[in-house]
C-alpha positions as CSV (number, residue, x, y, z in Angstrom):
1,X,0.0,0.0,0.0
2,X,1.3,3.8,-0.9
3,X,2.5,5.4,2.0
4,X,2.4,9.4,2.7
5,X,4.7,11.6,5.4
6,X,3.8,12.7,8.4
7,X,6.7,14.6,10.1
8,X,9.8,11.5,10.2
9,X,7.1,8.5,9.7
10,X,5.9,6.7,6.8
11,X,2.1,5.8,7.3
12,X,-1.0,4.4,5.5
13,X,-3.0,7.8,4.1
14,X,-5.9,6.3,6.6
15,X,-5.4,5.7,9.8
16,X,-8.0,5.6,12.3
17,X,-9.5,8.2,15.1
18,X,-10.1,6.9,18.4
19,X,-13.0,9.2,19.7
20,X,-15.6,6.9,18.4
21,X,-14.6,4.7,21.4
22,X,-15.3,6.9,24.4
23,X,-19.3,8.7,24.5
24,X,-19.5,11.5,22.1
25,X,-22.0,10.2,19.2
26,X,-23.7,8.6,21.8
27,X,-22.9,5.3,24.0
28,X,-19.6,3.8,23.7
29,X,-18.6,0.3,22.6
30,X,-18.4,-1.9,25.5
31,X,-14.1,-2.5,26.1
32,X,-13.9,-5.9,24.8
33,X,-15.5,-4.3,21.4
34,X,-13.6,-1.3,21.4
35,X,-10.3,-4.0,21.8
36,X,-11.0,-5.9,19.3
37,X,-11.6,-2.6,16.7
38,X,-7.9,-2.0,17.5
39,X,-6.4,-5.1,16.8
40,X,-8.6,-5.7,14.0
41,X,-7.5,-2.6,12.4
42,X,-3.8,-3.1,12.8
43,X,-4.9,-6.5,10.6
44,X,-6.3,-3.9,8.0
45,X,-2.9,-1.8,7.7
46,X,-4.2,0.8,9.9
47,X,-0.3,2.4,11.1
48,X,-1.7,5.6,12.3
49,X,-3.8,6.2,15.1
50,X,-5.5,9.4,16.3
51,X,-6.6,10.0,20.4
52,X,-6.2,12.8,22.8
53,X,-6.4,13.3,26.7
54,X,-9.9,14.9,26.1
55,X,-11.6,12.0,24.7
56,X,-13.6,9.9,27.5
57,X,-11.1,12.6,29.5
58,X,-8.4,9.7,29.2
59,X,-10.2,6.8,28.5
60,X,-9.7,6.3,24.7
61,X,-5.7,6.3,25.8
62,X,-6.0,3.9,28.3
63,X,-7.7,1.6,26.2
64,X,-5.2,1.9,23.6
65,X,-2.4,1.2,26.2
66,X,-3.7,-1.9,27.8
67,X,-4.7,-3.2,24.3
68,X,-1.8,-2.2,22.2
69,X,1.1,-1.4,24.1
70,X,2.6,-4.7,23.6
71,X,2.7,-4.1,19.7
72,X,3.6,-0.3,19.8
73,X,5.9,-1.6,17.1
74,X,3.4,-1.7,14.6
75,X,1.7,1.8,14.4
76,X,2.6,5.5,14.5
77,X,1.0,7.2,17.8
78,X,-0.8,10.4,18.0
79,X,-2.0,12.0,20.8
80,X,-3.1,16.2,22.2
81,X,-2.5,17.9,24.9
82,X,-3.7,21.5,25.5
83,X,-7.4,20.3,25.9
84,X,-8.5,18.0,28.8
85,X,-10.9,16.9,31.2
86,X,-10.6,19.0,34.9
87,X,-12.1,18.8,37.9
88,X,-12.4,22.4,38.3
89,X,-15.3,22.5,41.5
90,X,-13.7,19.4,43.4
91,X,-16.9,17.2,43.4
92,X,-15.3,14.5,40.7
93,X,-17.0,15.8,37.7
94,X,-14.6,16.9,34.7
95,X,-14.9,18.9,32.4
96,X,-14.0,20.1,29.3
97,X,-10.7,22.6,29.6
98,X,-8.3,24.3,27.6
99,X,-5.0,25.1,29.0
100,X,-2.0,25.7,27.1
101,X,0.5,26.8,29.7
102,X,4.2,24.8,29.8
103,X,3.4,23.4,32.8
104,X,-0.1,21.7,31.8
105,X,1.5,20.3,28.9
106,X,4.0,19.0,30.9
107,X,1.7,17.1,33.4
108,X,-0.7,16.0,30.2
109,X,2.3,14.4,28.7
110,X,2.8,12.5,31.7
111,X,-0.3,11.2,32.3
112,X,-1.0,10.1,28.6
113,X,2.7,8.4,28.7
114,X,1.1,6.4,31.5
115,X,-2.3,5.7,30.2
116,X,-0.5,4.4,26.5
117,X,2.0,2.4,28.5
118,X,5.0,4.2,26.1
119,X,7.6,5.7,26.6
120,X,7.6,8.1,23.4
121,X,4.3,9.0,21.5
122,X,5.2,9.9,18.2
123,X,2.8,12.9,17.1
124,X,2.1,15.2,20.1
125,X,-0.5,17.8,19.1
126,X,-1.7,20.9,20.9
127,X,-5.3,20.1,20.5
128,X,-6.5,23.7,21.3
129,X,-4.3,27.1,21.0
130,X,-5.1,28.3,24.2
131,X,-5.4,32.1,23.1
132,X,-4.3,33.3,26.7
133,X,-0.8,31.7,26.0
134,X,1.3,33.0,23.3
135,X,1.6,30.0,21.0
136,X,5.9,30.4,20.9
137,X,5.4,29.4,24.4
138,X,3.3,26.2,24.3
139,X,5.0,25.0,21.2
140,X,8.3,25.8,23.1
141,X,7.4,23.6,25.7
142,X,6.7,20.7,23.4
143,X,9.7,21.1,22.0
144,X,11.5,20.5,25.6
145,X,9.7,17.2,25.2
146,X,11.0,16.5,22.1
147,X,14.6,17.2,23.9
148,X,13.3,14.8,26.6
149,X,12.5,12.2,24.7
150,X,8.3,12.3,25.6
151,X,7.4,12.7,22.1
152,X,9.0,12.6,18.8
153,X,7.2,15.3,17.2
154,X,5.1,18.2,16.9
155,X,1.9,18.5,15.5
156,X,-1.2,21.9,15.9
157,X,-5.3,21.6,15.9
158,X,-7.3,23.8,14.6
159,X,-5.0,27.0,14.3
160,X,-4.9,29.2,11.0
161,X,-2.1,30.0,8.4
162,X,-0.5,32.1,10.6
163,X,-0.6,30.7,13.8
164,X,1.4,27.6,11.8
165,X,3.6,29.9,10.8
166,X,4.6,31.1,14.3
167,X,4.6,27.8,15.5
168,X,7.4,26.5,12.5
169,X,9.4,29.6,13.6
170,X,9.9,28.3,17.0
171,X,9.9,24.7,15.8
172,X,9.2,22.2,13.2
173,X,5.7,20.9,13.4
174,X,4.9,17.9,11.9
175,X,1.5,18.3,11.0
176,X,-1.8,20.1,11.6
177,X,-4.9,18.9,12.2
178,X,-8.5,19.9,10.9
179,X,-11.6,19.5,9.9
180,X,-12.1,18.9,5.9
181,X,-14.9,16.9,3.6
182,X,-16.8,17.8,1.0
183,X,-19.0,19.5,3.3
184,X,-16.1,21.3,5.4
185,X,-13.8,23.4,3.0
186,X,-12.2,26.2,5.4
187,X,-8.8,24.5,5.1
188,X,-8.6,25.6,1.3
189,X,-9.0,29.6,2.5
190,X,-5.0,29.3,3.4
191,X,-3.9,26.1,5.6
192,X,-3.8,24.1,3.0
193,X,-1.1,26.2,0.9
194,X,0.7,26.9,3.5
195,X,1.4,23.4,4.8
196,X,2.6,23.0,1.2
197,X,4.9,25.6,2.1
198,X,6.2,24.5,4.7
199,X,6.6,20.9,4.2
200,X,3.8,19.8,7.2
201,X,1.4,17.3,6.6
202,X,-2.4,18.2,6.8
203,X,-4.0,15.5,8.7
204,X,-8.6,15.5,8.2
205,X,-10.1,14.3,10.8
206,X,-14.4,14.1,10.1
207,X,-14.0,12.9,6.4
208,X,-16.8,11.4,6.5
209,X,-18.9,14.6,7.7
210,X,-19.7,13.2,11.3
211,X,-22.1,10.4,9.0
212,X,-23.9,12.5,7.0
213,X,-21.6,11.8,3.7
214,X,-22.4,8.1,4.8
215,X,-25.9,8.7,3.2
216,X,-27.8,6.9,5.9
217,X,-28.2,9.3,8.8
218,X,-31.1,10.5,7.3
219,X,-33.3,10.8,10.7
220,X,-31.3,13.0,13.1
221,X,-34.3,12.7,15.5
222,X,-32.6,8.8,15.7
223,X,-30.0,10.3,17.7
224,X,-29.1,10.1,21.2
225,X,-30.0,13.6,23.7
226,X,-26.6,13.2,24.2
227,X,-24.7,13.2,21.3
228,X,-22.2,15.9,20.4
229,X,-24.0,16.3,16.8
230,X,-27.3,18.0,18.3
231,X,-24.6,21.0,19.1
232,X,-23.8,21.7,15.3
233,X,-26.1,24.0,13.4
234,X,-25.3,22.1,10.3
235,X,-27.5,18.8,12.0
236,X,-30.2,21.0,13.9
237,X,-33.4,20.6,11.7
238,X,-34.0,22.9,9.3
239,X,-30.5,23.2,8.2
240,X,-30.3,19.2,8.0
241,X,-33.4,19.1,5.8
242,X,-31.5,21.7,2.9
243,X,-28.4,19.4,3.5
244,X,-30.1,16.0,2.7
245,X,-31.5,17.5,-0.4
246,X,-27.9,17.8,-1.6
247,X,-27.3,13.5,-0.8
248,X,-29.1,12.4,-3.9
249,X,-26.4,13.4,-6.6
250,X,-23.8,12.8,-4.2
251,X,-24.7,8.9,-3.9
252,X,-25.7,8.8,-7.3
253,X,-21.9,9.4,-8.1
254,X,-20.7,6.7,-5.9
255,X,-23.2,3.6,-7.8
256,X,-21.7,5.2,-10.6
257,X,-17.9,4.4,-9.8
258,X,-19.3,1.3,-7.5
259,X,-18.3,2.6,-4.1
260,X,-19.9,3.2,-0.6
261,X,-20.6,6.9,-0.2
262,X,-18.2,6.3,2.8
263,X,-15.1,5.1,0.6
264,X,-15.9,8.1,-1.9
265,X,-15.8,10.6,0.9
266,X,-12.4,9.3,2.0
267,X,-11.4,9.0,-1.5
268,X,-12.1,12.9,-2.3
269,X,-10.0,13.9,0.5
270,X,-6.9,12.1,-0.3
271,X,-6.9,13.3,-4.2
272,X,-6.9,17.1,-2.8
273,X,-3.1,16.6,-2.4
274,X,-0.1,14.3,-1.8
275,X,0.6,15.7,1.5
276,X,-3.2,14.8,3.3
277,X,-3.8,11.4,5.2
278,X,-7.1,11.1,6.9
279,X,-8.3,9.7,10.2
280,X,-12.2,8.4,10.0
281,X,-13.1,7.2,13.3
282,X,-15.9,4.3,13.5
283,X,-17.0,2.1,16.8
284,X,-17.6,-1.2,14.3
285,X,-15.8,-3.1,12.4
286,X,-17.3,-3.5,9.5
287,X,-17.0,0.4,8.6
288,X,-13.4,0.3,9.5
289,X,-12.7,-2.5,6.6
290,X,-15.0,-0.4,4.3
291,X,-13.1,2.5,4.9
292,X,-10.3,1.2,4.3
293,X,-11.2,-0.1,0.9
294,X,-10.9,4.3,0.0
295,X,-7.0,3.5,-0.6
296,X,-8.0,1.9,-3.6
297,X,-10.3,4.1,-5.4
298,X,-9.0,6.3,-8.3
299,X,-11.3,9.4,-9.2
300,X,-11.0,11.1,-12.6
301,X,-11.2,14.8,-13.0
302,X,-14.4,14.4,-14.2
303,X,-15.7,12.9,-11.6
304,X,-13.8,14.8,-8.7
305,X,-16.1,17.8,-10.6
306,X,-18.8,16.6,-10.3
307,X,-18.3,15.8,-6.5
308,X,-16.9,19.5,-5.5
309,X,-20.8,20.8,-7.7
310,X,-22.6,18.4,-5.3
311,X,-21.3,19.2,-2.4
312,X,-19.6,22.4,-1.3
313,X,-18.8,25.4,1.0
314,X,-21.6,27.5,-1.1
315,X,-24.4,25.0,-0.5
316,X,-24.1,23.9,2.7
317,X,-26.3,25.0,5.1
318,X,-25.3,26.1,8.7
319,X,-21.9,26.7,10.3
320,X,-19.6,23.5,11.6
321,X,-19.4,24.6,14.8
322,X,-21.8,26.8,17.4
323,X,-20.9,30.4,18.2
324,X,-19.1,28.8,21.5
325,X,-16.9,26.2,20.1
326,X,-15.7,28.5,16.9
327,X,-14.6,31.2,19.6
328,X,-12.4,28.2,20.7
329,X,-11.1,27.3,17.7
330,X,-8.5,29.1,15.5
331,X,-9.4,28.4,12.4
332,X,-9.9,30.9,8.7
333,X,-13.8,31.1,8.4
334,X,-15.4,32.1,4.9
């Protein structure tokens, strides 16, 4: 299988995201499920995976350590820091914080080293730039790690153009992380280019549109209270209803090149350019193998046309994110 770079490493263009196995869409998989997910896909060529200290605030780590720590040997690690789980009011209730002082890096790194049972993680990312803290200053603390020998290198989530820029001058980053589908273009205002630039790999993460390029979440009532989706004004009802309309060329181009809407989401993203790899997360199996069947999929001009008409930044209805969450976020917006 054709490789792609990411910092020093080598690694399949799809790897996989381990959200999908703490509660975010809804309920998890039970442990014993979510194990056998990570073996299976380190059968499947998976080399790459994708967690953080926010997700199940340190559970998808720990189940990545007890299951795969005795094969670290066969996959390149990423993990975040910068954006956790706290226990800010002292009655044993987390939540969600984002703290990119040296010193909270520092600790993070530690307790992730312990939960993945390694001694190095390969890709440390700061999930959030925390805008209180000059972004010379957290990235210069990740680089002590580096010096360390915590992590191996560097990589940003959801900054813009320039904060990459900043970042590089203080050091190399690896690679930075963002949203990008069909349905999510705000990497192509700038990011994209200048990872070009700069020789950093652009890691997507939500190819698959959290589902909806799946072309069965047709029902968001079907979804859990809790799920993290019922936050995105893209999925709240009257913008889901304009978005569905647009599914109907979109799946007709995948029975016409005789692919699952999933493997031609994936697909689009990796033909954008030679320096993306992708990380779909799925709790089940048999979406990881599908997925990973997107490798193999060539798409001609003609029909990498016709997928940016169907599906784009100017018919997409609703923003990605709620007012809150893009305050949090430094990414370019249209």
């Amino acid at each position: 299988m054709k490789t792609r770079q990411v910092g020093p490493f080598r690694v399949n263009p799809i790897g996989l995201g381990c959200m999908n196995i703490c509660p975010v869409y809804g309920p998890p998989p039970a442990e014993a499920d979510a194990q056998r997910l990570l073996l299976t896909a380190l059968d499947e060529g998976v080399d790459f995976l994708d967690t953080a200290a926010l997700y199940g605030f340190g559970e998808s780590e720990r189940i990545i350590g007890k299951t795969l720590s005795s094969q670290r040997d066969r996959f390149v690690l990423a993990s975040k820091c910068g954006l956790h789980g706290a226990d800010l009011n002292g009655d044993g209730k987390k939540v969600r914080v984002i703290d990119g002082r040296p010193e909270t890096i520092r600790a993070t790194c530690e307790n992730s080293l312990r939960s993945l049972k390694t001694e190095t993680i390969d890709l440390y990312y700061l999930h959030r730039w925390d805008k209180k803290v000059p972004i010379e200053d957290s990235v210069g603390a990740m680089s002590d790690l580096i010096q360390a020998g915590k992590i191996r290198s560097i990589g940003l989530s959801e900054v813009s153009a320039a904060t990459l820029r900043k970042a590089f001058a203080v050091h190399p980053i690896a690679a930075l992380q963002t949203e990008y589908s069909l349905w999510t273009r705000n990497p192509e205002i700038s990011v994209l280019d200048a990872c070009r630039d700069l020789g950093v790999a652009f890691v997507s993460f939500s190819p698959l549109a959290r589902k909806y390029l799946c072309g069965d979440l047709l029902d968001i009532g079907s979804l859990l209270p809790t799920d993290w989706r019922h936050t995105s004004p893209r999925f709240h009802v009257d913008n889901y209803a304009k978005n569905l309309q647009l599914l109907d060329g979109y799946l007709q181009i995948a029975r016409d090149i005789g692919c699952s809407p999933a493997q031609l989401a994936i697909a689009w993203v990796l033909h954008q350019a030679p320096n993306i790899v992708t990380i779909p997360g799925t709790s089940r199996i048999d979406h990881l193998k599908d997925n990973m069947g997107a490798a193999n999929i060539q798409l001609s001009p003609e029909i990498l046309a016709r997928l940016d008409a169907a599906i784009n930044h100017d018919n997409v209805s609703g923003n990605r994110y709620n007012e809150a969450v893009t305050k949090e976020v430094d990414t370019e917006s249209f």
